[in-house]
C-alpha positions as CSV (number, residue, x, y, z in Angstrom):
1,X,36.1,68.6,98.3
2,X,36.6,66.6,101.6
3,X,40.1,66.6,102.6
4,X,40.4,62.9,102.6
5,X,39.3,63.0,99.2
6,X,42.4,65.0,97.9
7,X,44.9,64.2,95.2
8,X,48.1,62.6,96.3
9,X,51.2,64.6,96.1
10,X,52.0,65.2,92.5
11,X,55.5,63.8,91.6
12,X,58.0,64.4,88.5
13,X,59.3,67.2,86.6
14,X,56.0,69.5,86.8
15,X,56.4,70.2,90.4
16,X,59.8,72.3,91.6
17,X,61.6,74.4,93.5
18,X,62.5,77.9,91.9
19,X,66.5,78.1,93.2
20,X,66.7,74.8,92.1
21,X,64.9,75.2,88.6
22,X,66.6,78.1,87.9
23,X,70.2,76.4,88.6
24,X,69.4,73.3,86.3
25,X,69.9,76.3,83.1
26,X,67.8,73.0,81.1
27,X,65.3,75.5,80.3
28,X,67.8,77.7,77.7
29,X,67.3,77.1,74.6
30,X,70.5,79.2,72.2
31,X,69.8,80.0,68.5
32,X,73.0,79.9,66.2
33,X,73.8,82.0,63.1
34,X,72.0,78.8,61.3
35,X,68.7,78.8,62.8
36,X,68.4,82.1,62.7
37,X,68.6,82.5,59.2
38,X,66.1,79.7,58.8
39,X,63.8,81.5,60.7
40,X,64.8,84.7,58.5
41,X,63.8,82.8,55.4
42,X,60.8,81.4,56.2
43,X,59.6,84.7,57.3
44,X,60.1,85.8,54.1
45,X,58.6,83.5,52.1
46,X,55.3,83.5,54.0
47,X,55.4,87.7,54.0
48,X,55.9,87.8,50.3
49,X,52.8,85.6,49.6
50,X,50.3,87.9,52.1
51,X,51.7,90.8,54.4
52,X,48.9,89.4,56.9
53,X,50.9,87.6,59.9
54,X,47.7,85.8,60.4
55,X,48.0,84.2,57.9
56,X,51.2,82.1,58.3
57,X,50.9,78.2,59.9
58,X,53.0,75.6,60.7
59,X,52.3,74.1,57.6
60,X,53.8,77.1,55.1
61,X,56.1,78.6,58.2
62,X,59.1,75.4,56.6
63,X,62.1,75.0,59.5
64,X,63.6,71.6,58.5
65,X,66.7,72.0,60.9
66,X,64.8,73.5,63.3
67,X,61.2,71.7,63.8
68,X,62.8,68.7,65.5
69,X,63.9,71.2,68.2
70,X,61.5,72.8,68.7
71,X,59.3,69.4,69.1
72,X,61.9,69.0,71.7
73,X,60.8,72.3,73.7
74,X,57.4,71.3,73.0
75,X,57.3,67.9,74.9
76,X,59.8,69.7,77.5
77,X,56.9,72.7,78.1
78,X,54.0,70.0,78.4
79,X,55.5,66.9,79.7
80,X,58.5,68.7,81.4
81,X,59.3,71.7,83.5
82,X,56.7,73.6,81.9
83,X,59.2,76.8,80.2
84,X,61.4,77.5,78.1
85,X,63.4,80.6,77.3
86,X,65.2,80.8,73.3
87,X,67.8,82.7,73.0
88,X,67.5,85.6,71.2
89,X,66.5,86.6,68.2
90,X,68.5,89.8,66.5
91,X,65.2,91.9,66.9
92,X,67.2,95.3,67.1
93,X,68.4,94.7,63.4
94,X,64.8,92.9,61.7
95,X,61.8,94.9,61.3
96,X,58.7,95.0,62.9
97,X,57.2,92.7,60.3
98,X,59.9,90.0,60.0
99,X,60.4,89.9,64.1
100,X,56.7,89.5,64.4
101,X,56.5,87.0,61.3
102,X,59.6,85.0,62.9
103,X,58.1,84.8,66.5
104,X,54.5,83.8,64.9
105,X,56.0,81.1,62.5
106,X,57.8,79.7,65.3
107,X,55.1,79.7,67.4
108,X,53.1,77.9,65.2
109,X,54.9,74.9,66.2
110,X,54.0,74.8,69.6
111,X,50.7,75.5,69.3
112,X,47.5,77.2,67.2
113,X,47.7,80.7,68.3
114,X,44.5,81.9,69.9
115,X,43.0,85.4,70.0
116,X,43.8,87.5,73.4
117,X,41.5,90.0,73.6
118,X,37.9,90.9,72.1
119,X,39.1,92.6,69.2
120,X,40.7,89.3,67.8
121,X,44.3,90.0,68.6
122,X,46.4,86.7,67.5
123,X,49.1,89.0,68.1
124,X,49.6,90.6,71.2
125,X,51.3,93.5,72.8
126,X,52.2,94.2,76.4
127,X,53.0,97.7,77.2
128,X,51.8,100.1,79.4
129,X,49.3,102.0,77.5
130,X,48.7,104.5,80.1
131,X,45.7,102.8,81.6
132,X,45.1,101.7,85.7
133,X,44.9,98.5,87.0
134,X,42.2,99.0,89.4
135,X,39.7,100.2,86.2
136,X,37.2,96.6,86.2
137,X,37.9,96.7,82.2
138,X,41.4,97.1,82.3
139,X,43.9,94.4,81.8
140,X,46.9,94.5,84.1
141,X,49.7,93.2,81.1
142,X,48.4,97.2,79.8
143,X,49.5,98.9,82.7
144,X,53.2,99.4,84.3
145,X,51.8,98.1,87.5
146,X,53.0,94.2,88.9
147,X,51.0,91.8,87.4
148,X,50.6,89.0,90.4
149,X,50.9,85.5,89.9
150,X,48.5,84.3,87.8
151,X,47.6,82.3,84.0
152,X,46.5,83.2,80.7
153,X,43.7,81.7,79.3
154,X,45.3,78.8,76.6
155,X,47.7,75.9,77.0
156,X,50.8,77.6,76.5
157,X,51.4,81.3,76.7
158,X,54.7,82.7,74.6
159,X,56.4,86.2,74.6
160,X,58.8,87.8,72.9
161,X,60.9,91.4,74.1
162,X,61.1,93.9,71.9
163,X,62.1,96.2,74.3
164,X,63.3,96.1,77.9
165,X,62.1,98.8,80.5
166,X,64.4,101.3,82.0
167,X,64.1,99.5,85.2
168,X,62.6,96.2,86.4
169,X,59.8,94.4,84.5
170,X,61.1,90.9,85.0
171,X,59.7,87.7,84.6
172,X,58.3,85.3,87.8
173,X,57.7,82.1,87.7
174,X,56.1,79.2,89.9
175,X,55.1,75.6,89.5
176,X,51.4,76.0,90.8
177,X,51.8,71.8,91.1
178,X,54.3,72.8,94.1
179,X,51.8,75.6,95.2
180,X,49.1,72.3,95.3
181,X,51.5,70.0,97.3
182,X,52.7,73.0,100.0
183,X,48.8,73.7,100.9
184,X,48.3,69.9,101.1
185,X,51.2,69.3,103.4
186,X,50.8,72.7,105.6
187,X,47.1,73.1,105.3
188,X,45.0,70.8,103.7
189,X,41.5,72.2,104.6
190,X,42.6,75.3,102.4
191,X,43.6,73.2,99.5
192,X,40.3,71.5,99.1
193,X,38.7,74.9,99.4
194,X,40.4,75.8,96.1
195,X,38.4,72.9,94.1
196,X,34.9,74.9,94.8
197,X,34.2,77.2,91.7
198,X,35.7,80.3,92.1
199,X,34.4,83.3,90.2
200,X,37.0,84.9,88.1
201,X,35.9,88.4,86.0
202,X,36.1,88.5,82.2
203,X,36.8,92.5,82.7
204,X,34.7,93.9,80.0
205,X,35.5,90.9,77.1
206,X,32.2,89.2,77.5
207,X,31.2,86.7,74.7
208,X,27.9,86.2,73.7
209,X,25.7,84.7,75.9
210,X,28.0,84.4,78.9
211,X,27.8,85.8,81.9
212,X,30.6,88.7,82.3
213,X,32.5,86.3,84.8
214,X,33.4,82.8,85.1
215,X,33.3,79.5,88.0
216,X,36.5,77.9,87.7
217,X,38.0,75.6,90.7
218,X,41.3,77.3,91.0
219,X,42.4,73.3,91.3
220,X,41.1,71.1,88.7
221,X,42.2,67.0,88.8
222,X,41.0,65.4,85.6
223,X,42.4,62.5,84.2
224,X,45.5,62.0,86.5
225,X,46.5,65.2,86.5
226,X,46.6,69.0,88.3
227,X,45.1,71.7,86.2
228,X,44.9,75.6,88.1
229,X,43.6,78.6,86.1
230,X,44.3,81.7,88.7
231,X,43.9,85.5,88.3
232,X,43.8,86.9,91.7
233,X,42.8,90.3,91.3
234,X,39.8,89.3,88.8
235,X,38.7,87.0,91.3
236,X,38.4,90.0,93.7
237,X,36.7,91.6,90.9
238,X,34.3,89.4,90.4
239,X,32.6,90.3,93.9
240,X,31.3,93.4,91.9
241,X,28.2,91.2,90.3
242,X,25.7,90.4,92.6
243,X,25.1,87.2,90.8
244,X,28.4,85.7,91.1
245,X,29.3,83.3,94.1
246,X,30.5,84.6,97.2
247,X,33.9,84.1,98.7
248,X,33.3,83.0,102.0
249,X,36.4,83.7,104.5
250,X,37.1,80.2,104.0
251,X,37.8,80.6,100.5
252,X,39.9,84.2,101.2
253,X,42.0,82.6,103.7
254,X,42.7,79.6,100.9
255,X,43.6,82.3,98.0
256,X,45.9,84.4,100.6
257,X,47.6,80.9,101.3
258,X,47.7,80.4,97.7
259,X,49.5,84.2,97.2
260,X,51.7,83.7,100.4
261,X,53.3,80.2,98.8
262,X,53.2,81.8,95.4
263,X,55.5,85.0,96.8
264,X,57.6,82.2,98.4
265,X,61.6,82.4,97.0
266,X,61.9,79.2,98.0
267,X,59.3,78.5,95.4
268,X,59.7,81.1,92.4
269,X,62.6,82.6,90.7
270,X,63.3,85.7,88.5
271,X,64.6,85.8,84.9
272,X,64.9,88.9,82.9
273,X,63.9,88.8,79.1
274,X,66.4,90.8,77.4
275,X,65.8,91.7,73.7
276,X,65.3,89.0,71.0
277,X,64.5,86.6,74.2
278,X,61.2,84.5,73.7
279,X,60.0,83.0,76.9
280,X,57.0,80.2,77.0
281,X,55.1,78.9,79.3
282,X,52.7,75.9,80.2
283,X,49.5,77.8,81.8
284,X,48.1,74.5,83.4
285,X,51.1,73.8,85.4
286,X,52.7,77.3,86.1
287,X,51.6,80.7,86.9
288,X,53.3,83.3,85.5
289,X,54.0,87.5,87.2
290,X,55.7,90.5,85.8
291,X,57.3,92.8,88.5
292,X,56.1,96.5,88.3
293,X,58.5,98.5,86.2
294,X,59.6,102.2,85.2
295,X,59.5,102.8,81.5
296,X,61.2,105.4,78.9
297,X,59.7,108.7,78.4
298,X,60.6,108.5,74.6
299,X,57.4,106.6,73.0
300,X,60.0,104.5,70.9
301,X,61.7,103.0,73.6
302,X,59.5,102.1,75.6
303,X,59.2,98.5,76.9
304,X,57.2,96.2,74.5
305,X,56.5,92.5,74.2
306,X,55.0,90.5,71.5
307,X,52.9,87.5,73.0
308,X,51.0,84.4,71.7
309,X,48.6,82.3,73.4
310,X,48.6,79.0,71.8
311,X,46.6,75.9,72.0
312,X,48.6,72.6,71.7
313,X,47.0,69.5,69.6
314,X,48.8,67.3,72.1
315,X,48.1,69.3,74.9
316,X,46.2,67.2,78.3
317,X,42.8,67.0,78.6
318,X,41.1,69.6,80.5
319,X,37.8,69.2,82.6
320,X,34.4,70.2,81.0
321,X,34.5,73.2,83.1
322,X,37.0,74.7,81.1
323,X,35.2,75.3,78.8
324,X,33.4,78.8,79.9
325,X,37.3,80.0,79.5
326,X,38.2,78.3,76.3
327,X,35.3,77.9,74.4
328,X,36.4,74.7,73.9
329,X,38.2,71.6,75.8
330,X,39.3,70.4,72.6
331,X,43.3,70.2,72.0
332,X,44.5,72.6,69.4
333,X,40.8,74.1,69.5
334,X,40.8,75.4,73.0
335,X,41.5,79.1,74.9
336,X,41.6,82.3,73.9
337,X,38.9,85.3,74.6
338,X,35.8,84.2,71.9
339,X,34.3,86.3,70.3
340,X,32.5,84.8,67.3
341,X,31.8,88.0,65.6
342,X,34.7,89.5,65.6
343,X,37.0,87.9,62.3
344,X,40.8,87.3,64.0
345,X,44.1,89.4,62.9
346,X,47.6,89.8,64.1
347,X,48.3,93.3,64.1
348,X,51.9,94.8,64.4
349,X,51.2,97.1,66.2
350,X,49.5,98.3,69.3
351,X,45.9,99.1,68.6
């Protein structure tokens, strides 16, 4: 893209400042004795017609006090801010199936959940499972290493703690619309870079017929509005397949920019998830880091979140390109890791 071709600076409530998010507190949503109860209920009833968590939709998952609400956070997570932390769910005294039920259910209305990972997972779980980040078919939400700023590969990624680490582990966030606007105003020539495809590795969750990475601007404007998709270090990794484009120092320089603005505390902010906190995000207007963090050495108290990727039927239009992430660009049909042989579940536990 030419520089004079750029977007105009994007305005409104999609592109902030972190100090200043993170004062406004509009982004807390409490729970009362009421709601959670609801939630209790309904996670009952769906469990005692099938076990399978997979199973449960916004349709049989009934919150009548609660649904209007959470249309509220809904419209504030696509049209608004773009996250949303709900405070807190009594995790420590529910079991595993009627946390993981509750979280699903409520999930359901925000969005179809989406498998996130080749084996199907609807249901996900970030822990450190011992593995390293810098194995090319390796994850980095599996390991206890620092994720880096980067998105998830639906229209609204949600999580829920289970567990805190002994130490650090927190949540980052950044509007990646004030990322765009920053490079615009301070170096232009490195924004348009950022609309070329970039090549982005699938790390070992290949679907049939594609190539084992994808070309993704990191920018995307479609339809009025600022799309990114970023994953730093599986853009790096990408250079490992010969046929996969080349990042010219142009393009290196643009994605260092990118990281510099991202790092930025004038730009991001920190929250902690504490247990029975659920924290969601809008992928197409935010990017999303975990700090690195120091777990328990006993196996049942170690730090573990539940996490959904969903796809909102409302959700914006996304460009065509999209579509060698998501399978699809249609809303409420879109993201996910696709695999079409592999039959989705939503398993408790860690597999």
């Amino acid at each position: 893209m030419l520089i004079n071709e750029l977007p105009a600076t994007i305005q409104g409530p999609t592109a902030w400042f972190g100090p200043a998010a993170q004062a406004a507190q509009n982004w807390q949503f409490a729970l009362n004795d009421e709601d959670t109860l609801e939630l209790e209920r309904a996670a009952h009833r769906c469990l005692d017609q099938s076990p399978d968590v997979s199973r449960i939709s916004r349709a049989n998952f009934v919150l009548p006090g609660l649904a209007i609400r959470l249309r509220g956070i809904h419209d504030h997570l696509i049209h608004g801010p773009g996250f949303a932390l709900i405070k807190s769910l009594p995790v420590r005294e529910w079991s595993r199936e009627i946390s993981a039920a509750v979280f699903y259910g409520l999930g359901t209305h925000l969005g179809q959940p989406r498998p996130q990972n080749a084996k199907g997972h609807l249901l996900g779980h970030v822990m450190d499972m011992g593995l390293q980040a810098n194995d090319p078919n390796v994850r980095i939400y599996q390991t206890h290493e620092r994720q880096t700023y980067h998105t998830d590969s639906s229209d609204i990624v949600g999580l829920l703690c289970l567990q805190q680490a002994r130490a650090g582990g927190d949540s980052a966030l950044v509007s990646s619309n004030t990322i765009y606007n920053e490079m615009r105003r301070e170096v232009p020539h490195l924004a348009a870079a950022l609309f070329d495809p970039i090549a982005t590795d699938r790390r070992g969750e290949v679907p049939a017929g594609h190539q084992p990475f994808f070309e993704i601007p990191v920018f995307n404007w479609y339809e009025g509005l600022m799309s990114t998709i970023y994953q730093r270090q599986y853009i790096d990794s990408a250079q490992r397949f010969a046929q996969a484009m080349r990042l010219s120092p142009l393009h290196v320089e643009a994605l260092d920019y990118f990281d510099h603005l991202a790092n930025d505390t004038r730009l991001n902010f920190l929250m902690r998830l504490e247990p029975g906190d659920m924290q969601f995000v809008h992928n197409h207007t935010l990017l999303h880091d975990r700090t690195a963090f120091e777990d328990w050495t006993q196996p049942d108290q170690k730090r573990h979140l539940l996490r959904l990727w969903l796809s909102s039927p409302e959700a914006r239009a996304l460009p065509p390109v999209f579509a060698q992430r998501y399978g699809s660009v249609e809303p409420g049909m879109r993201g996910g890791v696709m695999h079409t042989d592999v039959a989705v579940n939503a398993p408790l536990y860690p597999l």
